[in-house]
FIKOL-350908 format. One line per field, with one value per atom (N, C-alpha, C): x negated, y negated, z; atom name; residue in one letter. Coordinates in nm, 2 decimals. Layout:
c1 <- X | ... .
c2 <- Y | ... .
c3 <- Z | ... .
atom <- CA | ... .
type <- A | ... .
//
This chain:
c1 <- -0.08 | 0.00 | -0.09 | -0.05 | -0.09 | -0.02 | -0.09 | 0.01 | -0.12 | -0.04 | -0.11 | -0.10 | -0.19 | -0.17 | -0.22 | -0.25 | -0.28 | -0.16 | -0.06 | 0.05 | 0.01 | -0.12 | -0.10 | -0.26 | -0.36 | -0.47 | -0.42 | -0.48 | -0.46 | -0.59 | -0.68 | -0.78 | -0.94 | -0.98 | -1.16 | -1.24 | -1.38 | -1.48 | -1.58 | -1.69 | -1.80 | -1.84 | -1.81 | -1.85 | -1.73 | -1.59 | -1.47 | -1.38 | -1.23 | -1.13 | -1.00 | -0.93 | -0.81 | -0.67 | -0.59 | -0.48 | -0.39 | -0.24 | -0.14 | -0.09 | 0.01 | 0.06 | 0.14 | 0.32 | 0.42 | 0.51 | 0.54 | 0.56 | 0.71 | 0.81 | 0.91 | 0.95 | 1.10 | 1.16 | 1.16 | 1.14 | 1.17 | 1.00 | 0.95 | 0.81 | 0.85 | 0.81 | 0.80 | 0.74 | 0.65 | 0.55 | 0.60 | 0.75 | 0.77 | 0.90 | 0.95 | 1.07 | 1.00 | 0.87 | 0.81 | 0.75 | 0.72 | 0.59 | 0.69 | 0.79 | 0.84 | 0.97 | 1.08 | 1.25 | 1.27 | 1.23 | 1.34 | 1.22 | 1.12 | 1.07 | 0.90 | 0.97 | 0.92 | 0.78 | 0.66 | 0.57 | 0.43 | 0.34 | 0.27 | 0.14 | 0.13 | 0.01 | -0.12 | -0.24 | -0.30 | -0.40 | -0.39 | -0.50 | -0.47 | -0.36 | -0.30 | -0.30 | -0.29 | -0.41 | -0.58 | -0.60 | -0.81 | -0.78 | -0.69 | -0.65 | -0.63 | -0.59 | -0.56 | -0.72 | -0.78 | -0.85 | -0.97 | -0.97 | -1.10 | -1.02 | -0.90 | -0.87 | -0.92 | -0.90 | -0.92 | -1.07 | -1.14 | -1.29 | -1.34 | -1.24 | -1.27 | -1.23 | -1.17 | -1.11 | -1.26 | -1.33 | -1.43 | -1.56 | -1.57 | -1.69 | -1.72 | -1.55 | -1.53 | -1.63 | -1.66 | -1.79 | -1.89 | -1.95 | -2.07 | -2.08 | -2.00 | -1.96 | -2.00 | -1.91 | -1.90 | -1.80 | -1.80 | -1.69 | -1.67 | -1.78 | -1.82 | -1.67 | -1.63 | -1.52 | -1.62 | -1.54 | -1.57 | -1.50 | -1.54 | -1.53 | -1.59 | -1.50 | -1.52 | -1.63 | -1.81 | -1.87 | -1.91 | -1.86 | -1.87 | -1.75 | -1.73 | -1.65 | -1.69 | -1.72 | -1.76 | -1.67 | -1.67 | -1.57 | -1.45 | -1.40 | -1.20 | -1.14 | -1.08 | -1.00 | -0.87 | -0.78 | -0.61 | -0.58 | -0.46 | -0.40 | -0.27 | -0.20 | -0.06 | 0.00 | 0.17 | 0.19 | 0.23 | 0.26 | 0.27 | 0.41 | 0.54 | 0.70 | 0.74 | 0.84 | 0.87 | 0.96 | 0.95 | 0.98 | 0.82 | 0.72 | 0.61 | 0.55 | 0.42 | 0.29 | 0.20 | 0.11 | -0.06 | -0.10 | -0.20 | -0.27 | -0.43 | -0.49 | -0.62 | -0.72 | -0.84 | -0.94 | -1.08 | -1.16 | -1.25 | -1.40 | -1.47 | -1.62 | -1.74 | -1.81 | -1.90 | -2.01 | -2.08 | -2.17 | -2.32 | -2.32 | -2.43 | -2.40 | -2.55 | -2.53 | -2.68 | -2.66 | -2.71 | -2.79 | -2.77 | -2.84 | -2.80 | -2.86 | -2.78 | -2.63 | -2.58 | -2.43 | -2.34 | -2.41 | -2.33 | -2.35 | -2.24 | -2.17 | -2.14 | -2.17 | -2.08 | -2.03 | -1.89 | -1.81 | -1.75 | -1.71 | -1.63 | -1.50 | -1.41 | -1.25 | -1.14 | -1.08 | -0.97 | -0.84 | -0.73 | -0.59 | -0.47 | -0.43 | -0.35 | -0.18 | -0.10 | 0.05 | 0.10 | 0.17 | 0.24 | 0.39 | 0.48 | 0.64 | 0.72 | 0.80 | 0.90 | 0.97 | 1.01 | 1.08 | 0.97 | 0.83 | 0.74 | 0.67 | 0.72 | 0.72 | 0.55 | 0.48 | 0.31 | 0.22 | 0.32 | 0.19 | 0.16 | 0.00 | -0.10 | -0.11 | -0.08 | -0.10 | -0.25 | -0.37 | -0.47 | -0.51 | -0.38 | -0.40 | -0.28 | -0.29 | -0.15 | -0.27 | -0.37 | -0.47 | -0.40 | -0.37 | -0.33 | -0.46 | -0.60 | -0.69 | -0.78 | -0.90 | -1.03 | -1.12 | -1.28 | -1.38 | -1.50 | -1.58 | -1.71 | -1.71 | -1.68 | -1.65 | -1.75 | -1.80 | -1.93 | -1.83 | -1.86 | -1.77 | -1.89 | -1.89 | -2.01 | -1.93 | -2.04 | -2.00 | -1.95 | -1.91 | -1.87 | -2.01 | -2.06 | -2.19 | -2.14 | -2.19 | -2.12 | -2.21 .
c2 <- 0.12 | 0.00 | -0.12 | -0.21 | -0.34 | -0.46 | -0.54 | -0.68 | -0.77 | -0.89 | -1.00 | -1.11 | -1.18 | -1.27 | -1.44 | -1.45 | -1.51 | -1.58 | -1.66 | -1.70 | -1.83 | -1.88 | -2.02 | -2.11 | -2.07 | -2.19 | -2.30 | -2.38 | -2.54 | -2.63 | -2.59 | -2.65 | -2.56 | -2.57 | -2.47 | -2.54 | -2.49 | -2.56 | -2.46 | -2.46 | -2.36 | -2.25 | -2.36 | -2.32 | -2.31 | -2.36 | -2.43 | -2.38 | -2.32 | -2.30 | -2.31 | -2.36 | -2.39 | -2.26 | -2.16 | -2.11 | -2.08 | -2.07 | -2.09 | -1.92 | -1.84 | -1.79 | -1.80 | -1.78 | -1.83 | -1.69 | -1.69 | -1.56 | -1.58 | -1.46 | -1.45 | -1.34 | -1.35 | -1.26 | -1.14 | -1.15 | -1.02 | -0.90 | -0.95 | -0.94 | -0.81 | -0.64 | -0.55 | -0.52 | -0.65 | -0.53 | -0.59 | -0.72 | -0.80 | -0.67 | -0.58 | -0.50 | -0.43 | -0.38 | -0.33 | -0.47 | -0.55 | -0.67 | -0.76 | -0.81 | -0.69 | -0.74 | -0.64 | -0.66 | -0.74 | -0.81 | -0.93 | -1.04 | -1.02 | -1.16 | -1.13 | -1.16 | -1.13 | -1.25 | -1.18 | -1.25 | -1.16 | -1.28 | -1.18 | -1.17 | -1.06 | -0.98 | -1.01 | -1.01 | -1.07 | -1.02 | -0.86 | -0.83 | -0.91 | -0.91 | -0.99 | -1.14 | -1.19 | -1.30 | -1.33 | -1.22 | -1.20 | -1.13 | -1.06 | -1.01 | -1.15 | -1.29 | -1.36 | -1.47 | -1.47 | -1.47 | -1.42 | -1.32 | -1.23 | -1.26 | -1.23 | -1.27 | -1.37 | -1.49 | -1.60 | -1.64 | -1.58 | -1.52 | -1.47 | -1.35 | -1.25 | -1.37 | -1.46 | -1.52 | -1.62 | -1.62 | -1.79 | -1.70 | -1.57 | -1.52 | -1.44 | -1.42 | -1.27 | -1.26 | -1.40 | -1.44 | -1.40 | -1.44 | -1.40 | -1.24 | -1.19 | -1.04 | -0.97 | -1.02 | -0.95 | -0.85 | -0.70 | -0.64 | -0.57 | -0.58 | -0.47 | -0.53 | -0.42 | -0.48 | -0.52 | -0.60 | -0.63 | -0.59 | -0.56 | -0.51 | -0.58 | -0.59 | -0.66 | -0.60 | -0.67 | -0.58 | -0.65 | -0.74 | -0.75 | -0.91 | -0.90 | -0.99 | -1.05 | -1.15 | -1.24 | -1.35 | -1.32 | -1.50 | -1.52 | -1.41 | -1.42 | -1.45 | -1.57 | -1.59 | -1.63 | -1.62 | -1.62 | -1.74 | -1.81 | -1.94 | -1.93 | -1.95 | -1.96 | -1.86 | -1.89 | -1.74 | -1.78 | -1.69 | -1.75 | -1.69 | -1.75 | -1.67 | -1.63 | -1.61 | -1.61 | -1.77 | -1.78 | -1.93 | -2.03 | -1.99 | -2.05 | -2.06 | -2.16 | -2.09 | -2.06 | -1.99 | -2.00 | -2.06 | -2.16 | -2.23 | -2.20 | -2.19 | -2.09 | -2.17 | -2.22 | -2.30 | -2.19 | -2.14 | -2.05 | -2.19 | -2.14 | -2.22 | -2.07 | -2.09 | -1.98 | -2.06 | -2.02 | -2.05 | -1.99 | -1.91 | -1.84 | -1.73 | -1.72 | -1.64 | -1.53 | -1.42 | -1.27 | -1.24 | -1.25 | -1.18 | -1.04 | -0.89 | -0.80 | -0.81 | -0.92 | -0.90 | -0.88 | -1.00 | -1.04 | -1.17 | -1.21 | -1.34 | -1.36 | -1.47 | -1.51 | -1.63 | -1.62 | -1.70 | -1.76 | -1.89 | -1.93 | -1.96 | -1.93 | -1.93 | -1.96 | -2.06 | -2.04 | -2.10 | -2.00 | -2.05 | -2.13 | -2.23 | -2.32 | -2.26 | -2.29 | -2.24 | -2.40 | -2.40 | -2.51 | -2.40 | -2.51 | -2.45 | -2.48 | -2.40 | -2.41 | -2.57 | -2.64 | -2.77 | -2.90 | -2.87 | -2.93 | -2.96 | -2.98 | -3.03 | -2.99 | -3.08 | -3.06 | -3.09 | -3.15 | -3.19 | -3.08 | -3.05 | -2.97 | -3.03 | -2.97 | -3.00 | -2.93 | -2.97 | -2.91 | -2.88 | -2.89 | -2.80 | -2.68 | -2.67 | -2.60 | -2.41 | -2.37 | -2.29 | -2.14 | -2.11 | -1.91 | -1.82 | -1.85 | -1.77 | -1.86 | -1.77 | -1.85 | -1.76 | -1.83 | -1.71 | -1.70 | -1.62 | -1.60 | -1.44 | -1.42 | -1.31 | -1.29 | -1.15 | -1.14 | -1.02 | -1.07 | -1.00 | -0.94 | -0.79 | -0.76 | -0.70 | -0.63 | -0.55 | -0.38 | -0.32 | -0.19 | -0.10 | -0.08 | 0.07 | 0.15 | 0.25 | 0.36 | 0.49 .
c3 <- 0.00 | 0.00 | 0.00 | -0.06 | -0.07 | -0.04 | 0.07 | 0.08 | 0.08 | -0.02 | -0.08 | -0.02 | 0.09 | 0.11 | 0.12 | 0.00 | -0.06 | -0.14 | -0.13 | -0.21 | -0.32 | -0.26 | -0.37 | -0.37 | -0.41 | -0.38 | -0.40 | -0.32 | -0.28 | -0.32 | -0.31 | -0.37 | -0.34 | -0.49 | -0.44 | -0.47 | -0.44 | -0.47 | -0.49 | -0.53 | -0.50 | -0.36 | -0.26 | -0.12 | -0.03 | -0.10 | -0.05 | -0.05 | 0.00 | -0.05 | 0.07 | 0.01 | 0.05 | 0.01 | 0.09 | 0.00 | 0.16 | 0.08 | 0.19 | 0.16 | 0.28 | 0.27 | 0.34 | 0.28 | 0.32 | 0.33 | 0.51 | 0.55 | 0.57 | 0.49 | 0.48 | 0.57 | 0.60 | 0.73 | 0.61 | 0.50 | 0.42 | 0.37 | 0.51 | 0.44 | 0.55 | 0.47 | 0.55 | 0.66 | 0.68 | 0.81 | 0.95 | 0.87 | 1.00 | 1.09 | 1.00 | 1.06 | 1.20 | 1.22 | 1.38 | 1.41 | 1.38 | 1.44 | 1.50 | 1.57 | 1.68 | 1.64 | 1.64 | 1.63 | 1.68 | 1.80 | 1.82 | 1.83 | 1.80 | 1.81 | 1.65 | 1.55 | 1.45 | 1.43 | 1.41 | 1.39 | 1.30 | 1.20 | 1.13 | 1.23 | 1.22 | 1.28 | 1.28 | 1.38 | 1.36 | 1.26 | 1.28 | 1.17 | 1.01 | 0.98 | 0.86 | 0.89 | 0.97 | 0.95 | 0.92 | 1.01 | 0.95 | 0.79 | 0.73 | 0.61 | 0.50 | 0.55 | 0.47 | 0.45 | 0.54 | 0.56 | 0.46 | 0.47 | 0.38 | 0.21 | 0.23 | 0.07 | 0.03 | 0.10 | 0.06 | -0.02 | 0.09 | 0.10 | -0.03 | -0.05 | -0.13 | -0.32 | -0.32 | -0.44 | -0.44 | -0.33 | -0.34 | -0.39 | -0.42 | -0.40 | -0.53 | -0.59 | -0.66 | -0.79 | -0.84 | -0.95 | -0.89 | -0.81 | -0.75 | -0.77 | -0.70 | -0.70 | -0.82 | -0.92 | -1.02 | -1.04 | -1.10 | -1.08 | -0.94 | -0.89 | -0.76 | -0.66 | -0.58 | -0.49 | -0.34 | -0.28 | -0.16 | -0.03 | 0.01 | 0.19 | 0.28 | 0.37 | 0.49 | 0.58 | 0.61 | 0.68 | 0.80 | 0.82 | 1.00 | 1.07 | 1.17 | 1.23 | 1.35 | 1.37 | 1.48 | 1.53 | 1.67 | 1.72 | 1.67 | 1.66 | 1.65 | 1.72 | 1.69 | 1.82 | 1.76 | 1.82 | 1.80 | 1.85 | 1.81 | 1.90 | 1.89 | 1.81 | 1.77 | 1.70 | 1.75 | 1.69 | 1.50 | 1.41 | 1.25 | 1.27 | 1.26 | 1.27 | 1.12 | 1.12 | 0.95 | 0.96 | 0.80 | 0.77 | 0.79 | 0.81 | 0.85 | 0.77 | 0.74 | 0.64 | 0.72 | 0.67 | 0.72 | 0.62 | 0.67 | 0.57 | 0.62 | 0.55 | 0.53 | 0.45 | 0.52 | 0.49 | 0.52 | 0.42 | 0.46 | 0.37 | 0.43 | 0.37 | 0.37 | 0.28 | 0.26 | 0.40 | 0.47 | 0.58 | 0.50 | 0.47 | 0.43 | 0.28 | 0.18 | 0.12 | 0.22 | 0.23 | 0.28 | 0.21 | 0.07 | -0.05 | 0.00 | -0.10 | -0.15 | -0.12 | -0.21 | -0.27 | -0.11 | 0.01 | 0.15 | 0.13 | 0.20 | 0.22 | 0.33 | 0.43 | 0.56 | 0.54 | 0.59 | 0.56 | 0.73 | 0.72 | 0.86 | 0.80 | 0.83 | 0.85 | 0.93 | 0.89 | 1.03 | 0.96 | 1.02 | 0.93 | 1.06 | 1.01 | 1.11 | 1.04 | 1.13 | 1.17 | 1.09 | 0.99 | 0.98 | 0.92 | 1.08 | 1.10 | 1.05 | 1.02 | 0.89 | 0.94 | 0.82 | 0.88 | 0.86 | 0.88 | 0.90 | 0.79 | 0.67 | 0.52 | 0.54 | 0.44 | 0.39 | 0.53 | 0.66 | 0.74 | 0.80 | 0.84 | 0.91 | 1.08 | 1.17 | 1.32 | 1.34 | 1.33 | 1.38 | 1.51 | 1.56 | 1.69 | 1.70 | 1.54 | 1.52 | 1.46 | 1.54 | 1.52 | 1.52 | 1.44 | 1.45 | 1.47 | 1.38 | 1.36 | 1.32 | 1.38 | 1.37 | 1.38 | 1.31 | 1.32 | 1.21 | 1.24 | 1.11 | 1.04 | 0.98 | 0.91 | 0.77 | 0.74 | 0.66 | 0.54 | 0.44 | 0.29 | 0.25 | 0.19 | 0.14 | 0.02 | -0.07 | -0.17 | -0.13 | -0.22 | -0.17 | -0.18 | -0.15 | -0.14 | -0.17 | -0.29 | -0.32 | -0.23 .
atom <- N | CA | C | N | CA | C | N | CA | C | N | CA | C | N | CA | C | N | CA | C | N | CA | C | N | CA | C | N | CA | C | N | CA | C | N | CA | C | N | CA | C | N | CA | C | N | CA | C | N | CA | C | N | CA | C | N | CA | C | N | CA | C | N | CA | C | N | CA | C | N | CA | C | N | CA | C | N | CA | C | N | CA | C | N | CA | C | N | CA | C | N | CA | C | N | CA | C | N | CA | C | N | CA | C | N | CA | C | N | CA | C | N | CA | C | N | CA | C | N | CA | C | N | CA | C | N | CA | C | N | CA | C | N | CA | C | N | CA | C | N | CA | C | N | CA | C | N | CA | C | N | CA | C | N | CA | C | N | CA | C | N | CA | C | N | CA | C | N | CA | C | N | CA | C | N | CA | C | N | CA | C | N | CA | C | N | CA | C | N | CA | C | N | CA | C | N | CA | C | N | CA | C | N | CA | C | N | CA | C | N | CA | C | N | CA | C | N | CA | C | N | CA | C | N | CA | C | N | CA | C | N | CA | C | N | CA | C | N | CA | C | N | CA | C | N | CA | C | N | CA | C | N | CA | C | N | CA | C | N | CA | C | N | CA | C | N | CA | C | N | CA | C | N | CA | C | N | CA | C | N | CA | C | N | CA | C | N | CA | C | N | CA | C | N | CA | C | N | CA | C | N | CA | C | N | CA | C | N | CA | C | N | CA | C | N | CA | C | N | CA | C | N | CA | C | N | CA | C | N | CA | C | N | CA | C | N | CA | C | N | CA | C | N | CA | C | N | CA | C | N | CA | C | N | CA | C | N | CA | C | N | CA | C | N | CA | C | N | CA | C | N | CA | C | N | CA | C | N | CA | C | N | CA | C | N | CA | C | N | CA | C | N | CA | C | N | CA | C | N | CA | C | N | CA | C | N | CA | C | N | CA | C | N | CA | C | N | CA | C | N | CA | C | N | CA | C | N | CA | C | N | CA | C | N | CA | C | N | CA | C | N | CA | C | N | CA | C | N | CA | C | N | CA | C | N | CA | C | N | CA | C | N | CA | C | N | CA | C | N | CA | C | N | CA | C .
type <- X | X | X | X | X | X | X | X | X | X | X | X | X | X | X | X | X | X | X | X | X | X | X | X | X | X | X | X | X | X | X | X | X | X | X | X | X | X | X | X | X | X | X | X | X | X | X | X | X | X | X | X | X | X | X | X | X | X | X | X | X | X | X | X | X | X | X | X | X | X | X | X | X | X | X | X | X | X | X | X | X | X | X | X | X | X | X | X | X | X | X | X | X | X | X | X | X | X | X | X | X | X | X | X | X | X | X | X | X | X | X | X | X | X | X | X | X | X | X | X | X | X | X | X | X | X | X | X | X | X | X | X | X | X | X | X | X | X | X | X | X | X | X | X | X | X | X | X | X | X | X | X | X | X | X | X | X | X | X | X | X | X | X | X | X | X | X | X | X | X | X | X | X | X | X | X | X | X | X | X | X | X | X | X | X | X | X | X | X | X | X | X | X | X | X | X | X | X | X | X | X | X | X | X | X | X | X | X | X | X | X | X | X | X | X | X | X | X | X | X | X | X | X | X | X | X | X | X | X | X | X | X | X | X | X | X | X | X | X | X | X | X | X | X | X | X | X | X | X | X | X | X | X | X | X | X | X | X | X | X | X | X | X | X | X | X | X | X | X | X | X | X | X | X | X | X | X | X | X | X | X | X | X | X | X | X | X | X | X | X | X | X | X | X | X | X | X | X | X | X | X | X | X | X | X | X | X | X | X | X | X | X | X | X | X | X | X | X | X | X | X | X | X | X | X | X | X | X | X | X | X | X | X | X | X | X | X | X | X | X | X | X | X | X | X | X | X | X | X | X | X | X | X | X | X | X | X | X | X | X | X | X | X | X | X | X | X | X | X | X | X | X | X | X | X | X | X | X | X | X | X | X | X | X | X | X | X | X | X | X | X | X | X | X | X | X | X | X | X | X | X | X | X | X | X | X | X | X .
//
């Protein structure tokens, strides 16, 4: 199974990227995350995360796929409901060389109702996260 969470870049750059995902009550993995108080998960936040990652790098790459090979300094803040976005700002921090990348990331909660503005204390996920290539 695959979920995409990546709904929309917002702006890239070489080292930069900006993309939203906009979490709907129809999104399956919200029916257990929990019945009465629906919220996206946090691994699927570090998931939006690495995509984002995974779109600023994928040239570099080449066709090789990428995997997530280490996670440092995650921390959680807010919860993301449905009707919400995550908005997702990752910056490359470092290139590794053999085909690793560390990247710093952190996605803010902007709540349904709350048109384009960002509350930067509005923090879901945060953190330094390293994308490598797949090793066969």
């Amino acid at each position: 199974m695959h979920f995409d969470f990546v709904d929309r870049e917002l702006e890239r750059s070489p080292n930069h990227i900006r993309t939203v995902k906009l979490v709907t009550r129809s999104e399956e993995y919200l029916q257990d995350h929990f019945a009465t108080f629906p919220v996206l998960p946090g691994v699927f936040m570090l998931e939006s995360l690495v995509q984002a990652a995974s779109r600023l790098v994928q040239d570099r790459a080449g066709a090789q796929r990428l995997v997530l090979g280490g996670v440092r300094s995650l921390k959680y803040g807010r919860f993301v409901r449905p009707g919400d976005a995550l908005v997702v700002t990752v910056e490359l921090a470092k290139e590794l060389g053999e085909c690793s990348w560390e990247f710093k990331g952190q996605g803010l909660r902007v709540e349904s109702g709350a048109g384009a503005a960002v509350d930067p204390d509005a923090v879901a996920v945060s953190g330094r996260f390293v994308l490598r290539t797949l090793r066969a």
